[in-house]
N, C-alpha and C positions, 0 to 999 in steps of 0.2 A: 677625374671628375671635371663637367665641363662648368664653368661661369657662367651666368646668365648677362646678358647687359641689354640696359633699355636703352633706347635712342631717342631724344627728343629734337624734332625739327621745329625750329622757332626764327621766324622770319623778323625781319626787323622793323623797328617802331615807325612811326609817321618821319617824312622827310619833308623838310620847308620848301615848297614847290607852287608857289600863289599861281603858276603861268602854265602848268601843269605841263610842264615839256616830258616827253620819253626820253628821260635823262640815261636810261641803265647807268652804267659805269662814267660817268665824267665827275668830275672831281670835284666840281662847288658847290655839289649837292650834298650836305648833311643834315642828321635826325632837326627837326624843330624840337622846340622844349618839350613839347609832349612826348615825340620819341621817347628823349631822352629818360622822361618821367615812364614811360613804356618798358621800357628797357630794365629801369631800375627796378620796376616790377616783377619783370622776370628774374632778375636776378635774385632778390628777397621770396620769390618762390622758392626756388632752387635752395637757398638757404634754410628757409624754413621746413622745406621736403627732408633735406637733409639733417635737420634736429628732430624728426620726426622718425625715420626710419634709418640713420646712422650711417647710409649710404652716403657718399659725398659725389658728385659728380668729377669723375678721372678728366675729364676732358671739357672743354667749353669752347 
């Protein structure tokens, strides 16, 4: 029998960025507090999905 698995693509929260450079990948750019506060969000989704349906996410 096969498993089902969903996949969620979840891109990341707001970056502090006042100067608005096309940072891609360099290294001094992280979430601002609202990312942060984004982020957490998602994650308390995920949590609460999963006291909901017993499913827990394998992977993150």
């Amino acid at each position: 029998m096969q498993t089902l698995a969903t996949v969620h693509l979840v891109r990341h929260g707001e970056v502090h960025n006042p100067d608005r450079v096309l940072y891609g990948r360099l290294p001094e750019f992280r979430l601002s507090e609202l990312g942060h506060e984004m982020a957490r969000g998602v994650a308390a989704w995920f949590e609460e999905r999963a006291a909901q349906t017993g499913r827990a996410p394998a992977v993150v």
